[in-house]
C-alpha positions in Angstrom: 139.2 112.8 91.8 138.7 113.9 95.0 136.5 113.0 97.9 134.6 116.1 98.4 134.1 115.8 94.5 132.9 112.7 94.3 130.5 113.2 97.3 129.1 116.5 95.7 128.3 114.0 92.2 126.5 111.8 93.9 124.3 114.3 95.5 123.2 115.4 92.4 123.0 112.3 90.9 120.3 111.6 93.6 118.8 115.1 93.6 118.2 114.6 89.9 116.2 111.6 90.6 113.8 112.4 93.4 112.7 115.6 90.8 112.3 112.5 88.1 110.2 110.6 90.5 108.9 113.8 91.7 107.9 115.4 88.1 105.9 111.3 87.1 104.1 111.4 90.6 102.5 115.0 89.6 101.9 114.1 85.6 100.4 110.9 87.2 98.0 112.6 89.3 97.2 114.8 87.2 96.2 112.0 84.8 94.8 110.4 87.1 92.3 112.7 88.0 91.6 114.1 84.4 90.6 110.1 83.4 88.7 109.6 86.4 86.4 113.2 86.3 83.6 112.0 83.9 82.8 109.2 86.4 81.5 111.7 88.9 79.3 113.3 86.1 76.0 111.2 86.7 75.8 112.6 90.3 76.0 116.3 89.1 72.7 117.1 88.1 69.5 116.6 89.2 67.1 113.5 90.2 64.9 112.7 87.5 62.1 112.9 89.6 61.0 109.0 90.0 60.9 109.1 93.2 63.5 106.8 94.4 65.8 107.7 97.9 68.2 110.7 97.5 71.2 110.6 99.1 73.4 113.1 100.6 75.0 113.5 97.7 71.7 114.1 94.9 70.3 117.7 94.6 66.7 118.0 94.6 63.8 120.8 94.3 60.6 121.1 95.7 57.6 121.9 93.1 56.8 125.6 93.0 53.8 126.2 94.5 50.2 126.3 92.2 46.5 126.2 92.2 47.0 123.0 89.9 47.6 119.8 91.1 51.2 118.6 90.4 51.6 115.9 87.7 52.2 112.3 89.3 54.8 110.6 86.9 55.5 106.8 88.1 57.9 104.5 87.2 55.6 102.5 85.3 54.6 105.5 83.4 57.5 106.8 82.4 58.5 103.8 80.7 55.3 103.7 78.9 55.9 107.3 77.9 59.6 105.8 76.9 58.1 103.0 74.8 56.0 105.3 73.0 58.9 107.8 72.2 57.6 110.3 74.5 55.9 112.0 71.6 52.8 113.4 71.8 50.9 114.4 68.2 47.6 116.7 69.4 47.9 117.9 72.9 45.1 119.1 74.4 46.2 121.7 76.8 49.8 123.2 76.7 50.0 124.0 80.4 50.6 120.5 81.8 50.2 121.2 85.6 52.8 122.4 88.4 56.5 122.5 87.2 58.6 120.0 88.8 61.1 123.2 88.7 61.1 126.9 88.1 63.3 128.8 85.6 65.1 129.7 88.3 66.3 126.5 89.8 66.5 125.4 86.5 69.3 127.5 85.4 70.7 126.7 88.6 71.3 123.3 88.0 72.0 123.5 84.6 70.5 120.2 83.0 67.7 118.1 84.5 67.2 115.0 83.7 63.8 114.0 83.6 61.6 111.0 82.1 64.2 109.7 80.2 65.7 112.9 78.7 68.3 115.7 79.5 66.9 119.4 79.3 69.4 122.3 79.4 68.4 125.8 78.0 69.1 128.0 75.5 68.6 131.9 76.0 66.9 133.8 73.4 69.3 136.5 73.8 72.0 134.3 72.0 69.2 134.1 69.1 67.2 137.0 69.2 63.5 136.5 67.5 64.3 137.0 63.8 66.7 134.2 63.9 64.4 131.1 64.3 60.8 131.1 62.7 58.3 130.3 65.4 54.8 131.9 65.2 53.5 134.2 68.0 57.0 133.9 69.4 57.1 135.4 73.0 58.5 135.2 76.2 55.7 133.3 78.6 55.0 134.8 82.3 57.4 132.3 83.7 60.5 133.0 81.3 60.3 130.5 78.7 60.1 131.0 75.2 56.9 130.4 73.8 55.2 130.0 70.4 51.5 131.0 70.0 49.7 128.2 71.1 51.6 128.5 74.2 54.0 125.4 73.7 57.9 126.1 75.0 60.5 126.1 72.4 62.6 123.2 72.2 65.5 122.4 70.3 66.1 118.5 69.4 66.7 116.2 66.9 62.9 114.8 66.5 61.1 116.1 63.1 60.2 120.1 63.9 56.8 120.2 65.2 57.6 117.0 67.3 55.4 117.6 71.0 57.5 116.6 74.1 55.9 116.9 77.7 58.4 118.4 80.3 59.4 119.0 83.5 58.4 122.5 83.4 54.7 123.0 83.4 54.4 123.5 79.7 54.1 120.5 76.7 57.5 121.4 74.5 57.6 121.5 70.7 60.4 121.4 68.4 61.2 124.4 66.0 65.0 123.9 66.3 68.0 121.2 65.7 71.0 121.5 67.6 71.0 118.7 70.2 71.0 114.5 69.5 69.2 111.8 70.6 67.2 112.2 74.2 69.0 115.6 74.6 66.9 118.9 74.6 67.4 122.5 74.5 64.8 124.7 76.1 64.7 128.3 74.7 64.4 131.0 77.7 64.4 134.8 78.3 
């Protein structure tokens, strides 16, 4: 064998394994980066309102204005609210006060998290009206879906009829399932 032969191998040899080493640094990045995603979940939606310090990196909303005072949750009440399920049997009123956010920002964010549960929506046009049995079923003047007496449609896993208050200015009642545990589905326009 020659020399320029033997020269020309052994270039190859170490060609073919810096694109090994090459080829396992990419698969383990892009590993890497697929295992470590859902740990930056909790800071991608919204503060749940208690009140604590944002930081830089929290997203937050300022109540839309109204001629009704906002509703004050603390800490201590939200875990009273927690202990009791959150569940309220007779509400009085359905209109609860001043949303802690519009439709609009709402659906910007996604999901909020709020007094121990995580609301996303649901749009009606995905379900039209025939589809789900809710009496006086209508679309409310801020773009939720509404029965008669004014409650917003949720979706949950809590027995239908089950009253939840939200972030939203209404009181919540379940007509549909499709969601588990503390999660819940707000029907909209």
């Amino acid at each position: 064998m020659t020399a320029f032969a033997q020269t020309a191998r052994t270039g190859s040899v170490r060609w073919s394994r810096v694109r090994g080493i090459g080829a396992v640094a990419g698969v383990a990045v892009l590993l890497g980066s697929a295992a470590l995603a859902p740990l930056s979940m909790p800071n991608a939606f919204a503060s749940d309102g208690s009140g604590g310090a944002a930081d830089a990196r929290t997203q937050s909303f300022a109540a839309a204005d109204s001629a009704e005072p906002a509703v004050d949750l603390g800490v201590s009440d939200i875990e009273r609210i927690g202990a009791t399920n959150a569940a309220v049997k007779s509400p009085s009123k359905q209109l609860v006060g001043a949303p802690l956010y519009t439709l609009a920002q709402f659906m910007f964010s996604g999901a909020v998290e709020w007094g121990g549960y995580k609301f996303t929506y649901y749009s009606q046009q995905v379900l039209p009206g025939q589809g789900l049995e809710v009496p006086g079923r209508h679309v409310n003047e801020d773009g939720y879906v509404s029965d008669g007496d004014g409650f917003i449609v949720l979706a949950g896993s809590a027995p239908k009829g089950t009253v939840f208050p939200t972030p939203f200015g209404y009181q919540g009642k379940i007509y549909d399932r499709g969601t588990v545990g503390n999660h819940l589905d707000v029907y909209i326009r």
